[in-house]
MOPAC internal coordinates of N, CA, C and O (Angstrom, degrees):
PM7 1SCF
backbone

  N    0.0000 0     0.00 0     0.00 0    0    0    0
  C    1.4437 1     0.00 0     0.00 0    1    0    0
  C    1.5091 1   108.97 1     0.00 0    2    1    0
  O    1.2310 1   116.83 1   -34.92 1    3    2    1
  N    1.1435 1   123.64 1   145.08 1    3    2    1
  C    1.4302 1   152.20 1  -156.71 1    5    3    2
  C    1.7910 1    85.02 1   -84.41 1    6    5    3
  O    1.2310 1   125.20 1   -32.60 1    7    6    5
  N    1.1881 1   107.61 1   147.40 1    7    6    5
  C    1.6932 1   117.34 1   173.80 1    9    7    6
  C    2.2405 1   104.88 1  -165.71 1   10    9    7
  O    1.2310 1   132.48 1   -85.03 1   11   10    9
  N    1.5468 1    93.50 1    94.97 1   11   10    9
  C    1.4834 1    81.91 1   161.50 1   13   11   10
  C    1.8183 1   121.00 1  -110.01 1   14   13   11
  O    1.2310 1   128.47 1  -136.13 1   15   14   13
  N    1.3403 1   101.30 1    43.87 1   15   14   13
  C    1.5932 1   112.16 1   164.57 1   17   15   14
  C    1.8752 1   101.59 1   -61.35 1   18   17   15
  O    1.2310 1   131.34 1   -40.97 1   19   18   17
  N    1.5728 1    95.71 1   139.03 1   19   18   17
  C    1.7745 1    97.12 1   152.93 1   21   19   18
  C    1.5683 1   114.68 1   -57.90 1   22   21   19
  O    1.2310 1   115.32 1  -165.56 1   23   22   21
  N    0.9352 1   126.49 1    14.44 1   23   22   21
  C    1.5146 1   117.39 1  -166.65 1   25   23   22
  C    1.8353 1    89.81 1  -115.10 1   26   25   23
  O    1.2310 1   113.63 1  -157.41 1   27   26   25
  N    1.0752 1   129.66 1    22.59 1   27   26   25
  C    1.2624 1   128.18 1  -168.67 1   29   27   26
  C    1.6680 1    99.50 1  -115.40 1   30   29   27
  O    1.2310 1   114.03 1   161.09 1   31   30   29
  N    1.1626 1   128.90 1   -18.91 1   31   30   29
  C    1.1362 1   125.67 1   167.29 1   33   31   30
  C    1.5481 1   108.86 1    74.65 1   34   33   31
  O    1.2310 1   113.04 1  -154.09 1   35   34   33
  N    1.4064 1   130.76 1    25.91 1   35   34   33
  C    0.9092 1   117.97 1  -179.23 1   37   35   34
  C    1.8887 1   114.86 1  -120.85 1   38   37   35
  O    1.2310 1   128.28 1   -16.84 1   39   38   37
  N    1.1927 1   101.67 1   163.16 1   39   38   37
  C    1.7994 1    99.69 1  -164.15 1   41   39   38
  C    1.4742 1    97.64 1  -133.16 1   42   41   39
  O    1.2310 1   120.12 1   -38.98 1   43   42   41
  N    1.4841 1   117.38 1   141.02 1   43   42   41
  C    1.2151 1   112.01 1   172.69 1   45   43   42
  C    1.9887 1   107.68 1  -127.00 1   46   45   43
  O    1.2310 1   125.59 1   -64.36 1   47   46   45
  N    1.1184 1   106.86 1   115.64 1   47   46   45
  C    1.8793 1    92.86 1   166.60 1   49   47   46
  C    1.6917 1   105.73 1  -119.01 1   50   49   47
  O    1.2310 1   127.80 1   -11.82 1   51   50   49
  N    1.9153 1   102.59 1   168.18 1   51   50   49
  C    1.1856 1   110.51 1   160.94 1   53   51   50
  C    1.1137 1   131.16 1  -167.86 1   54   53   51
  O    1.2310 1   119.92 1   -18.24 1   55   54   53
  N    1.0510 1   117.76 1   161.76 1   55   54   53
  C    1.5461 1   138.95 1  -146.76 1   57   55   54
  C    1.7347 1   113.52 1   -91.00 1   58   57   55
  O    1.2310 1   115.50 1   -37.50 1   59   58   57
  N    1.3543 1   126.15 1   142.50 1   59   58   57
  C    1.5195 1   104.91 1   159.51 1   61   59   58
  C    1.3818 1   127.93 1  -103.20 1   62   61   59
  O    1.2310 1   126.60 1  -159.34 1   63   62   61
  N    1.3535 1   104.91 1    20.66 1   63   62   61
  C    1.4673 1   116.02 1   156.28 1   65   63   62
  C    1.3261 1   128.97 1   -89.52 1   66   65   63
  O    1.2310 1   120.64 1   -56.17 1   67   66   65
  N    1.5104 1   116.38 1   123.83 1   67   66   65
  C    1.5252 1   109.02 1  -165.18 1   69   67   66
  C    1.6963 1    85.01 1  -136.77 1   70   69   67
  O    1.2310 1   135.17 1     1.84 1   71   70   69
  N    1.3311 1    88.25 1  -178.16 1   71   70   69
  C    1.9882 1   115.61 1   179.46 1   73   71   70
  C    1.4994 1    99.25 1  -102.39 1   74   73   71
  O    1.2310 1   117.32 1   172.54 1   75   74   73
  N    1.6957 1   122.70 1    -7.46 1   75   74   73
  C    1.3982 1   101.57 1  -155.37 1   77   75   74
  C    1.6743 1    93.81 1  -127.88 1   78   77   75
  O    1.2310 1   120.99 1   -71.31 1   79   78   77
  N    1.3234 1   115.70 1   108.69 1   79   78   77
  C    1.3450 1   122.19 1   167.87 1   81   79   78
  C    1.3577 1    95.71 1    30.50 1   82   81   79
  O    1.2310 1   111.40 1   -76.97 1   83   82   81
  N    1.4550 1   133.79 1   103.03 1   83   82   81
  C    1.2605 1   132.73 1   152.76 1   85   83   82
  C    1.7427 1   129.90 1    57.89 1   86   85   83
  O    1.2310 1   125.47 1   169.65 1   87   86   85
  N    1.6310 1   107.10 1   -10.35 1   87   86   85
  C    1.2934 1   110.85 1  -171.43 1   89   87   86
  C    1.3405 1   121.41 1   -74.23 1   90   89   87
  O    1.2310 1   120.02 1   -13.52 1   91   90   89
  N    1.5368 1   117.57 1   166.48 1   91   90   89
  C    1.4821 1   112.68 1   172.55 1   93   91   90
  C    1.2495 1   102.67 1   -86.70 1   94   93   91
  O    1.2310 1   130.43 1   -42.04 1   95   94   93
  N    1.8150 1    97.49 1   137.96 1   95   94   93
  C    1.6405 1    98.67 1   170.49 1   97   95   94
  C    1.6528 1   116.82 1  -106.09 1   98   97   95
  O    1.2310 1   118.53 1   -64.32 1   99   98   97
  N    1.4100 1   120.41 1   115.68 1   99   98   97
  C    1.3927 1   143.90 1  -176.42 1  101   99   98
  C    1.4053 1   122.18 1   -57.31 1  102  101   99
  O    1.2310 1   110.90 1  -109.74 1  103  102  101
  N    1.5575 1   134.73 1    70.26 1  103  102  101
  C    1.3248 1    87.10 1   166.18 1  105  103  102
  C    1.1067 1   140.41 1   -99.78 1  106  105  103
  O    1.2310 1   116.19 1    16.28 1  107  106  105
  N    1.0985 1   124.84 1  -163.72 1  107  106  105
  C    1.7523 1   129.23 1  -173.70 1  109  107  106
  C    1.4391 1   126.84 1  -140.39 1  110  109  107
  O    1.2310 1   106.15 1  -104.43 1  111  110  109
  N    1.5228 1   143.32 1    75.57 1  111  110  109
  C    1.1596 1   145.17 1  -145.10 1  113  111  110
  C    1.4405 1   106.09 1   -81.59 1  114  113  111
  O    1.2310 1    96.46 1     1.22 1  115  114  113
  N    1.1097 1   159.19 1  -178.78 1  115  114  113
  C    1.3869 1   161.04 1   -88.20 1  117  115  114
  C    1.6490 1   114.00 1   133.17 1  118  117  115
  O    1.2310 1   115.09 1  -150.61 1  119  118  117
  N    1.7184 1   126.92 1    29.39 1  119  118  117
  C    1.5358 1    99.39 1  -179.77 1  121  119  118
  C    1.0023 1   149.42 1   -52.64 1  122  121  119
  O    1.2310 1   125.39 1   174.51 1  123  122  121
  N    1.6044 1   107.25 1    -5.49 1  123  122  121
  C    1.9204 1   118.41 1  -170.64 1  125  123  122
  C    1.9732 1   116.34 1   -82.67 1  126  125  123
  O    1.2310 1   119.20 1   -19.99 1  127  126  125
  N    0.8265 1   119.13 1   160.01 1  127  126  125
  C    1.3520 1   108.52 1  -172.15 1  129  127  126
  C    1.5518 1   117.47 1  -104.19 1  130  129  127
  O    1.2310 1   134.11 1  -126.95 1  131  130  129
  N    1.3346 1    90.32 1    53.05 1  131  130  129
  C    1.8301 1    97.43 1   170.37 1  133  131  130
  C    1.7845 1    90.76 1  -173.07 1  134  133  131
  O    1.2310 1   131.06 1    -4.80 1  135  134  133
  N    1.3364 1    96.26 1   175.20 1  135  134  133
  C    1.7802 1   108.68 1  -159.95 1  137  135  134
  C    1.1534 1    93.94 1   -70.32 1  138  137  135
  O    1.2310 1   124.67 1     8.15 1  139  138  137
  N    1.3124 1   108.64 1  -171.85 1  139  138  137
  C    1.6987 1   118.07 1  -174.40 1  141  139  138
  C    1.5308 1    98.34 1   172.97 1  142  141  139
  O    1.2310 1   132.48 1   -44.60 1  143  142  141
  N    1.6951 1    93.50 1   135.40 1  143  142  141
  C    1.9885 1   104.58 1   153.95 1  145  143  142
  C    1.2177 1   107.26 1  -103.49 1  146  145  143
  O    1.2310 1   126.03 1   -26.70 1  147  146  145
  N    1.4869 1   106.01 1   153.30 1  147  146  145
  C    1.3749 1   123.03 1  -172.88 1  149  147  146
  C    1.2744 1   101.19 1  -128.07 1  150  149  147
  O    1.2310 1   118.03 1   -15.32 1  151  150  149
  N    1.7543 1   121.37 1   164.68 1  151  150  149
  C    0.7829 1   120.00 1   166.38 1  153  151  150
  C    1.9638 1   104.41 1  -118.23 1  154  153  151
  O    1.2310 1   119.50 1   -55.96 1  155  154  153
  N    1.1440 1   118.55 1   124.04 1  155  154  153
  C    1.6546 1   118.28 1  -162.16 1  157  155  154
  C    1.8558 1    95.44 1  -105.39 1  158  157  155
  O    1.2310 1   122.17 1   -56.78 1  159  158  157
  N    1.3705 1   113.46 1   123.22 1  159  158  157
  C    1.8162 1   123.94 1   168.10 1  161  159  158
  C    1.2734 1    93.10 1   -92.88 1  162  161  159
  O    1.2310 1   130.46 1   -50.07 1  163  162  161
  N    1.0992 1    97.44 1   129.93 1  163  162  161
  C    2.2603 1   104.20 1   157.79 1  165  163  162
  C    1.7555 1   101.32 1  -131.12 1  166  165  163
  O    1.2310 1   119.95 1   -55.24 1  167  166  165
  N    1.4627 1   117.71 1   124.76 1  167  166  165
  C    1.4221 1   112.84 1   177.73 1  169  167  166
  C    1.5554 1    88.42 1   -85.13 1  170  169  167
  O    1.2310 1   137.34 1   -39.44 1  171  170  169
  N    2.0169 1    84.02 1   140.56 1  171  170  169
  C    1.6735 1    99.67 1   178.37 1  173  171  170
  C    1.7011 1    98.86 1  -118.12 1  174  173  171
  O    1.2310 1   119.68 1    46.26 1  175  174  173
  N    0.8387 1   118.22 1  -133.74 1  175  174  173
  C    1.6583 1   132.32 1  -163.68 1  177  175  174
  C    1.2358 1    86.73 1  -159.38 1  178  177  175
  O    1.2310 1   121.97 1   -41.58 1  179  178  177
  N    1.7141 1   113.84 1   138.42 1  179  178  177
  C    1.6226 1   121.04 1  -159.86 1  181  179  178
  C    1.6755 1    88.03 1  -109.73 1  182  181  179
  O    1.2310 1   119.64 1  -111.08 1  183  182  181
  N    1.4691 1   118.29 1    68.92 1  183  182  181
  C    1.5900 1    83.98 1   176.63 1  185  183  182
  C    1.5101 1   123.40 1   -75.87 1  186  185  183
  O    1.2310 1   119.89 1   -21.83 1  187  186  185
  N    1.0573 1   117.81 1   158.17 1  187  186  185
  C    1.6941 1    99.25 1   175.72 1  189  187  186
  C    1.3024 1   125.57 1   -78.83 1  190  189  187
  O    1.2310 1   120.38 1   -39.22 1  191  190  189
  N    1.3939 1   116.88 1   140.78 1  191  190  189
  C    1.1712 1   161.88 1  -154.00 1  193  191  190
  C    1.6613 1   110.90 1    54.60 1  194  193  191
  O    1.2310 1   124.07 1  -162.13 1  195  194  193
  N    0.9253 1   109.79 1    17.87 1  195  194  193
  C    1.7324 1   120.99 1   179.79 1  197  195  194
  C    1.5509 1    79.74 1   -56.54 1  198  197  195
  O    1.2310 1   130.60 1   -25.44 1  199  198  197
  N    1.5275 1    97.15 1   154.56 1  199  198  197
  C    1.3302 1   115.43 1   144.73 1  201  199  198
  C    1.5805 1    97.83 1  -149.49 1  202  201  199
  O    1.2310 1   119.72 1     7.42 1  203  202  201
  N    1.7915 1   118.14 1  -172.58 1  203  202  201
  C    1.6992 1   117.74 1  -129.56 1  205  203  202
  C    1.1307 1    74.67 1  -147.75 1  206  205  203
  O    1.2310 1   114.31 1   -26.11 1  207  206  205
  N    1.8043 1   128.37 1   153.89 1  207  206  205
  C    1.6426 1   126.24 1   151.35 1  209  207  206
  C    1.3799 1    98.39 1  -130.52 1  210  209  207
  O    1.2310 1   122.05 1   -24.72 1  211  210  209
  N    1.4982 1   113.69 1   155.28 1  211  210  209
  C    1.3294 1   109.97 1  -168.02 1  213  211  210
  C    1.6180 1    89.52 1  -131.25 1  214  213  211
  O    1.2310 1   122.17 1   -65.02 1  215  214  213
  N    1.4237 1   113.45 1   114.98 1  215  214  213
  C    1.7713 1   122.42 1  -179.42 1  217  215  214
  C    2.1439 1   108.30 1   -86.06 1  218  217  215
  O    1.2310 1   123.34 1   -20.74 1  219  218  217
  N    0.7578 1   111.21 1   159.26 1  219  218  217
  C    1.7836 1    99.26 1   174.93 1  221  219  218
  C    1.5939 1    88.79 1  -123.87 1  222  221  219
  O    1.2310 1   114.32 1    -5.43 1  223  222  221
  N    1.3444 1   128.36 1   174.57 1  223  222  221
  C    1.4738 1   136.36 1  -151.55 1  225  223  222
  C    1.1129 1    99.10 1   -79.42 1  226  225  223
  O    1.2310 1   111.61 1   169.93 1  227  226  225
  N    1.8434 1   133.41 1   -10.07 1  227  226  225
  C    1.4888 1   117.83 1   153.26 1  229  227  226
  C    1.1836 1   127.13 1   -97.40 1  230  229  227
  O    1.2310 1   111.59 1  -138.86 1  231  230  229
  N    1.5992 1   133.45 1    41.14 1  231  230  229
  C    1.0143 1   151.78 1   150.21 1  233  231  230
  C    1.8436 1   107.13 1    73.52 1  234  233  231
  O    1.2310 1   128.18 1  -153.51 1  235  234  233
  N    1.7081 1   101.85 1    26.49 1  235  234  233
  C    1.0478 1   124.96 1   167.45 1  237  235  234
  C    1.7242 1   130.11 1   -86.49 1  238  237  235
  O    1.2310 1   129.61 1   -79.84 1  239  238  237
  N    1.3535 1    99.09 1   100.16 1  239  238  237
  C    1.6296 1    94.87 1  -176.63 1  241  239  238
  C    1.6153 1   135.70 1   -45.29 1  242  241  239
  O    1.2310 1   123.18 1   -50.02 1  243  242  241
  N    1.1059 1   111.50 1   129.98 1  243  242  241
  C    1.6319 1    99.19 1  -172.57 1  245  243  242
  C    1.6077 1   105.85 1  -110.98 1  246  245  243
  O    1.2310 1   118.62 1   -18.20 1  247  246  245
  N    1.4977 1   120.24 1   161.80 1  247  246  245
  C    1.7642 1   118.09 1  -175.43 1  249  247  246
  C    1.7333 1    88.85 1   -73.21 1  250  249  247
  O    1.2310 1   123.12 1   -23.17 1  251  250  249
  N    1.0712 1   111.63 1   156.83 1  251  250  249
  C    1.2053 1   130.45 1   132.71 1  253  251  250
  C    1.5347 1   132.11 1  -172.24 1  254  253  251
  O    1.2310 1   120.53 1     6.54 1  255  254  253
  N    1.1222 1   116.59 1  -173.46 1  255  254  253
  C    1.5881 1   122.16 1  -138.75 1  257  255  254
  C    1.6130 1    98.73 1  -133.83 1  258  257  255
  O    1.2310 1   118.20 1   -39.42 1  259  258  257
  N    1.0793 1   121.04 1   140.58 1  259  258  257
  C    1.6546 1   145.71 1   154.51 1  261  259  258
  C    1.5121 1   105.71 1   -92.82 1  262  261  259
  O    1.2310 1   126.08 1   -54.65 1  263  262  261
  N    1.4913 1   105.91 1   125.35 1  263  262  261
  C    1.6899 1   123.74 1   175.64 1  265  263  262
  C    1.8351 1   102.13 1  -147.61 1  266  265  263
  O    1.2310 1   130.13 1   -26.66 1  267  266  265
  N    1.3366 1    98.07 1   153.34 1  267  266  265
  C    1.1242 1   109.95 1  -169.48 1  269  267  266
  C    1.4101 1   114.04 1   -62.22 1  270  269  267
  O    1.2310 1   112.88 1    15.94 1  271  270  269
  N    1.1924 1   131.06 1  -164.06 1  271  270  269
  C    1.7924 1   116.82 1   160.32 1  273  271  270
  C    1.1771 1    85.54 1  -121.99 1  274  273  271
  O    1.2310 1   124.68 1   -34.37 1  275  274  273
  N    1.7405 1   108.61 1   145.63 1  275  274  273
  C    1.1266 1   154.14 1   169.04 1  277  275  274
  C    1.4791 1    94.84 1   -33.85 1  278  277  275
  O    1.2310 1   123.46 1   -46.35 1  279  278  277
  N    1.5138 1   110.97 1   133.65 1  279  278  277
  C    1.4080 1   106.24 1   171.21 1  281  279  278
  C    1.6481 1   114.21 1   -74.09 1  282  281  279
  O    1.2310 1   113.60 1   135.82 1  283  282  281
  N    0.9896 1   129.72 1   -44.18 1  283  282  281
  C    1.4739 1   135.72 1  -173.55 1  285  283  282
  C    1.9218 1    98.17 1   -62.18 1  286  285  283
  O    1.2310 1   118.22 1   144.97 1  287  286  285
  N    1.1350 1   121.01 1   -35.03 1  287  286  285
  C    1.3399 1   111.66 1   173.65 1  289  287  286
  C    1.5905 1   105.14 1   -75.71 1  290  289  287
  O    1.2310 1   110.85 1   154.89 1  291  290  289
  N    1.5428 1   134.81 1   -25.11 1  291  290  289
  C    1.5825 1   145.28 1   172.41 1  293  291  290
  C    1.6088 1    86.90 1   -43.00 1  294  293  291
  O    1.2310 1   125.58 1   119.60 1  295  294  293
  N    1.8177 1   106.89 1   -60.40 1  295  294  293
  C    1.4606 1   120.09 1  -128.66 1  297  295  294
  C    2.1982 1    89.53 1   -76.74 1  298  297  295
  O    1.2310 1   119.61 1   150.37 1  299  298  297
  N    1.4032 1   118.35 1   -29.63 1  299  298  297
  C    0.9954 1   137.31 1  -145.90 1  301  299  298
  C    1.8118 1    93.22 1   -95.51 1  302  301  299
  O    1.2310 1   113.98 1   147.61 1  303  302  301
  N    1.3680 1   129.00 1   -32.39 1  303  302  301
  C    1.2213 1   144.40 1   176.90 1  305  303  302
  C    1.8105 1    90.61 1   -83.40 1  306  305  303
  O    1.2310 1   103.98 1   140.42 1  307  306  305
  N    1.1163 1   147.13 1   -39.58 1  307  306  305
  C    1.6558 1   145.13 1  -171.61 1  309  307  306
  C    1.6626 1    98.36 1   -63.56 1  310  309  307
  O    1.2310 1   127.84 1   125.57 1  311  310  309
  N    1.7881 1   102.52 1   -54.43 1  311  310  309
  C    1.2610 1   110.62 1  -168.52 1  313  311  310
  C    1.5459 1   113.75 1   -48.06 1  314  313  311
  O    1.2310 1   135.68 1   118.90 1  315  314  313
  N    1.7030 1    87.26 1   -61.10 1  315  314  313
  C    1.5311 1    88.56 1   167.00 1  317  315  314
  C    1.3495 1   139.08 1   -25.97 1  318  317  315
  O    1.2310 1   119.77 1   114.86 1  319  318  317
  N    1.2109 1   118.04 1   -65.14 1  319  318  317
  C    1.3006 1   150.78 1  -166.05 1  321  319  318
  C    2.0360 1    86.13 1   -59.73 1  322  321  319
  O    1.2310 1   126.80 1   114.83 1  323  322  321
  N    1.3591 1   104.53 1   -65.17 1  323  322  321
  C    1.4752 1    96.34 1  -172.49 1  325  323  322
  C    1.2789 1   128.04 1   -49.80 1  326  325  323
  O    1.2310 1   122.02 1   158.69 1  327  326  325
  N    1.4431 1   113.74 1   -21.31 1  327  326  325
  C    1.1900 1   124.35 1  -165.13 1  329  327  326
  C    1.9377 1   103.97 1  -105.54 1  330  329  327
  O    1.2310 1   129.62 1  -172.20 1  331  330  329
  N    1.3505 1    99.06 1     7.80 1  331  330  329
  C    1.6268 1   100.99 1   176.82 1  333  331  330
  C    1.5497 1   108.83 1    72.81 1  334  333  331
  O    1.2310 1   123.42 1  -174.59 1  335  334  333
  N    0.9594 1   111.04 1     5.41 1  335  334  333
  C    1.8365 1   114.73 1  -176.33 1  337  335  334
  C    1.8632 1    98.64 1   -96.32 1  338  337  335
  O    1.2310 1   118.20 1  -170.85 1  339  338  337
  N    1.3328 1   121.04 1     9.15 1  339  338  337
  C    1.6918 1   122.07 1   171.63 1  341  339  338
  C    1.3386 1   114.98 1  -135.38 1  342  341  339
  O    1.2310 1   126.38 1   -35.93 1  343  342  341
  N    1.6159 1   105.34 1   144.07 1  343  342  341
  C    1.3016 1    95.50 1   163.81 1  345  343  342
  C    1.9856 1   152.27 1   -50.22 1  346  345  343
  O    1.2310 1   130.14 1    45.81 1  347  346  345
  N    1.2917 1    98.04 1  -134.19 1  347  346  345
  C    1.0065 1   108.04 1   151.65 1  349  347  346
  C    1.5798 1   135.27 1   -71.24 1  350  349  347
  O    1.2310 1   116.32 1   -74.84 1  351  350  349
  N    1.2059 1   124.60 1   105.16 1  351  350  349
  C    1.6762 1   122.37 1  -164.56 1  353  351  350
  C    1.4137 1   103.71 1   -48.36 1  354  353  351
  O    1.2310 1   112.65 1   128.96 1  355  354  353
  N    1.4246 1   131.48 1   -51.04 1  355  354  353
  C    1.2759 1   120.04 1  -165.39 1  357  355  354
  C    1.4399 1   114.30 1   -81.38 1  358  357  355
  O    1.2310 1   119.84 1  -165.37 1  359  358  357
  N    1.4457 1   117.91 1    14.63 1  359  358  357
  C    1.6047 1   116.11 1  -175.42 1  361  359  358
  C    1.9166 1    79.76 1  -103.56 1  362  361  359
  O    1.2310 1   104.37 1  -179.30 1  363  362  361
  N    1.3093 1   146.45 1     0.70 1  363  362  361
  C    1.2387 1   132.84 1   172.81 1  365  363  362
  C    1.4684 1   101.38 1   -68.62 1  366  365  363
  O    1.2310 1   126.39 1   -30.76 1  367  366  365
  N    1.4694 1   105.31 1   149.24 1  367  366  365
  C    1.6760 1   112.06 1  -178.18 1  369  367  366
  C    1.5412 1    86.16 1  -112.61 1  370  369  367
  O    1.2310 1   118.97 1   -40.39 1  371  370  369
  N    1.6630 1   119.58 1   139.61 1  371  370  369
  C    1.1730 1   129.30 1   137.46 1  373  371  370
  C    1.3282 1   143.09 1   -57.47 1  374  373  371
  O    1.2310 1   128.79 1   160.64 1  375  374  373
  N    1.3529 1   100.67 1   -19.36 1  375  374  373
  C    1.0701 1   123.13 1  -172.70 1  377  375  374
  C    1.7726 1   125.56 1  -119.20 1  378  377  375
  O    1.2310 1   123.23 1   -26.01 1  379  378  377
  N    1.0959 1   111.41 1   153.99 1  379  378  377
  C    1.7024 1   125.06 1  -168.89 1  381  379  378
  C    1.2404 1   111.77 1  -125.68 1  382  381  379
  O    1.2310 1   122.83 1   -51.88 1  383  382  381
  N    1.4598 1   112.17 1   128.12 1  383  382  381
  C    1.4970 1   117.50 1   164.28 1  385  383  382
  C    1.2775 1   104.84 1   -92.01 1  386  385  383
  O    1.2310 1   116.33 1   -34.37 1  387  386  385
  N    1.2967 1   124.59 1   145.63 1  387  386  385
  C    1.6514 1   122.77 1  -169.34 1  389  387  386
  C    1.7534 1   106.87 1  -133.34 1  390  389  387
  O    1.2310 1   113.89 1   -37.49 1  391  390  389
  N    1.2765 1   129.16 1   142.51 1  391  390  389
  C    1.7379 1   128.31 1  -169.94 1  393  391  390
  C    1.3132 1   100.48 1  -148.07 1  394  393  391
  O    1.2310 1   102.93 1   -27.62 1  395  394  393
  N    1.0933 1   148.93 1   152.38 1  395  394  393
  C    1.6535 1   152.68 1   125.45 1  397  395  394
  C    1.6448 1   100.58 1   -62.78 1  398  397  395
  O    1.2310 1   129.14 1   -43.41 1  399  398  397
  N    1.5472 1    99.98 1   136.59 1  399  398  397
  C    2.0473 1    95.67 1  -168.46 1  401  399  398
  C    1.7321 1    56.53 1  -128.52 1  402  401  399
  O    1.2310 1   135.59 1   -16.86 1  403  402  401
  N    1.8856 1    87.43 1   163.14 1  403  402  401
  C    1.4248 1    99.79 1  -179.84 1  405  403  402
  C    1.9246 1    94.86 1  -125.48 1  406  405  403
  O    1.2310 1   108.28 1   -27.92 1  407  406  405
  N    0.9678 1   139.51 1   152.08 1  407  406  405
  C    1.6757 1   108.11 1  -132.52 1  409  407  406
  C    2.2681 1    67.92 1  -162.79 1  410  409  407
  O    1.2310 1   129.24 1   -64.91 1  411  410  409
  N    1.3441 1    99.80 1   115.09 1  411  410  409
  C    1.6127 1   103.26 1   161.97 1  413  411  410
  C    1.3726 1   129.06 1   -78.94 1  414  413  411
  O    1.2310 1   105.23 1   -14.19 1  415  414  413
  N    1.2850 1   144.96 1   165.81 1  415  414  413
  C    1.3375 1   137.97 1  -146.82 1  417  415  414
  C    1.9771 1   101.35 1   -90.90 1  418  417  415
  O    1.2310 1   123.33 1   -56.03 1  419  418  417
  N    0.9631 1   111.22 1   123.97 1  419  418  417
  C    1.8341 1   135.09 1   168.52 1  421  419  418
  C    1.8441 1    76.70 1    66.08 1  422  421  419
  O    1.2310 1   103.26 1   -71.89 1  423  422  421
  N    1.1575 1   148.36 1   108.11 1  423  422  421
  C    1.0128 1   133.25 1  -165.22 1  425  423  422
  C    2.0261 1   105.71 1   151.71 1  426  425  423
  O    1.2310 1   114.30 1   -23.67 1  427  426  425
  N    1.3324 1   128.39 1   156.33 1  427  426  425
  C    1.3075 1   123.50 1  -156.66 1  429  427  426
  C    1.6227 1    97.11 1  -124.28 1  430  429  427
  O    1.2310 1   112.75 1     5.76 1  431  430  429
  N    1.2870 1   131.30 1  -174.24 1  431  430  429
  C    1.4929 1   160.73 1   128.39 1  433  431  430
  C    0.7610 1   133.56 1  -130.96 1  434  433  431
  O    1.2310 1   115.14 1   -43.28 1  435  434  433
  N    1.6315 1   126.83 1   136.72 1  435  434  433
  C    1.1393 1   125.99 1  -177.38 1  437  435  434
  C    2.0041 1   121.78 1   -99.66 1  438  437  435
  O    1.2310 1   115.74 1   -15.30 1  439  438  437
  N    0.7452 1   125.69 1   164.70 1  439  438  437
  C    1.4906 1   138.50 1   166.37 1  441  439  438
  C    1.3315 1   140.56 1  -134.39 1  442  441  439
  O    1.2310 1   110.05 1   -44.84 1  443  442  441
  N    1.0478 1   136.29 1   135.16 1  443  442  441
  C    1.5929 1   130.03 1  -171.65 1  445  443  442
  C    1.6945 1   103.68 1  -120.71 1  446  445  443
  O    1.2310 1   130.36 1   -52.28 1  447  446  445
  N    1.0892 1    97.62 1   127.72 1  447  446  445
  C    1.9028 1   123.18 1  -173.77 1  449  447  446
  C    1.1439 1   112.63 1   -89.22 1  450  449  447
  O    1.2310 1    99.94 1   -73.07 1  451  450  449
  N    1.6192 1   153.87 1   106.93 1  451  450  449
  C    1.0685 1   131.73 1   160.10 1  453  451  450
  C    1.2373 1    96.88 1  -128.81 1  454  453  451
  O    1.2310 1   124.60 1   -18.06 1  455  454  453
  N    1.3998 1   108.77 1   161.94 1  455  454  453
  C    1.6538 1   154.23 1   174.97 1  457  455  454
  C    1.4643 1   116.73 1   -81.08 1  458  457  455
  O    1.2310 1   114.77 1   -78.33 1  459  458  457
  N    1.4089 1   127.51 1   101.67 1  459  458  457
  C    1.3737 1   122.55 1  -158.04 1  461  459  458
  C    1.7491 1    91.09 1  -120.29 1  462  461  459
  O    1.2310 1   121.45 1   -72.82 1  463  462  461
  N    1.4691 1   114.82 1   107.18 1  463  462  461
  C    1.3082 1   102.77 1  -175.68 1  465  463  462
  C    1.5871 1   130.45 1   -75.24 1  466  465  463
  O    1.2310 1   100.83 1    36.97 1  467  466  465
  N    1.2357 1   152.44 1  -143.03 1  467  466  465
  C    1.2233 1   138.01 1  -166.65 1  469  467  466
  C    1.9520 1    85.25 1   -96.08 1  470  469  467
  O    1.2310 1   108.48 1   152.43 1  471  470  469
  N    1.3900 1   139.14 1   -27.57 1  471  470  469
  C    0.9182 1   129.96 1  -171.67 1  473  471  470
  C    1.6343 1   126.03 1   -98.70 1  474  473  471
  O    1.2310 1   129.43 1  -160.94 1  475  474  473
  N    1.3527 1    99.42 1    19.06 1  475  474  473
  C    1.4666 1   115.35 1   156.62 1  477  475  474
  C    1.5066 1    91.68 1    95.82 1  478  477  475
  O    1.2310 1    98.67 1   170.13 1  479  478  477
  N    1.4410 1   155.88 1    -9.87 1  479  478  477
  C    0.8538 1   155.25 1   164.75 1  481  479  478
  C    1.6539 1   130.92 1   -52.70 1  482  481  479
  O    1.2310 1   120.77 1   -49.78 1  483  482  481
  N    1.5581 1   116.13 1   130.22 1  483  482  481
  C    1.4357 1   100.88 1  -178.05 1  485  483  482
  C    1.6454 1   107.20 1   -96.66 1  486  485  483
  O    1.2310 1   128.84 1   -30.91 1  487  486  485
  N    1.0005 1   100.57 1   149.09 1  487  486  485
  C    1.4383 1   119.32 1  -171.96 1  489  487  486
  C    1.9289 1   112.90 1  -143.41 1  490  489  487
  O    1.2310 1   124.04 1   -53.74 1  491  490  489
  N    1.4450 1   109.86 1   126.26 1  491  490  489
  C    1.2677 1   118.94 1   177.30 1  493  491  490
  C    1.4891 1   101.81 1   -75.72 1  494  493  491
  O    1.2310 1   130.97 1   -26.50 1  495  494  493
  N    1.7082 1    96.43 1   153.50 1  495  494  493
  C    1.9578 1   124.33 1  -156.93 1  497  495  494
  C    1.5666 1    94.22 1   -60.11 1  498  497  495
  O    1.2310 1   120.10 1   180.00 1  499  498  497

């Protein structure tokens, strides 16, 4: 079963250096000592008609989904911002790329992100 509580101990960073035509490469760490699915958010930039492919380290495509961001996380990024603790407002993404990573026990996965524009082209995030 899927668990994105902080109590899961798990950390994800990433890089914009990849092996794969320009993509972002994802990773996804695993501290608990047995397997686990995750569910991984990356804010993208909604351009229109973009759509996103998400590869796993065997160059196996995985589903995933674009959803808006949560308004209370919108409202929670404003706060920020007022209080000088955020950047630039227009570097906020509205938007979420969303994946199930399947993540092995004390152990990582990786993923590669690309940007497929309305003209079939891949393009890095």
């Amino acid at each position: 079963s899927s668990s994105s509580s902080s109590s899961s101990s798990s950390s994800s960073s990433s890089s914009s250096s990849s092996g794969a035509e320009g993509g972002l490469l994802v990773v996804v760490y695993n501290s608990l000592a047995w397997p686990r699915r995750e569910w991984v958010r990356l804010p993208v930039a909604a351009a229109q008609n973009a759509t996103y492919t998400v590869q796993d380290a065997e160059g196996h495509s995985l589903p995933s989904q674009l959803l808006l961001v949560a308004n209370s996380t919108l409202q929670l990024q404003q706060g920020l911002r007022t209080a000088g603790l955020a950047g630039d407002p227009a570097a906020a993404a509205a938007t979420e790329l969303v994946f199930e990573a399947a993540l092995p026990p004390v152990g990582y996965a990786s993923f590669v992100v690309q940007r497929i524009s309305s003209s079939s082209t891949v393009q890095g995030i």
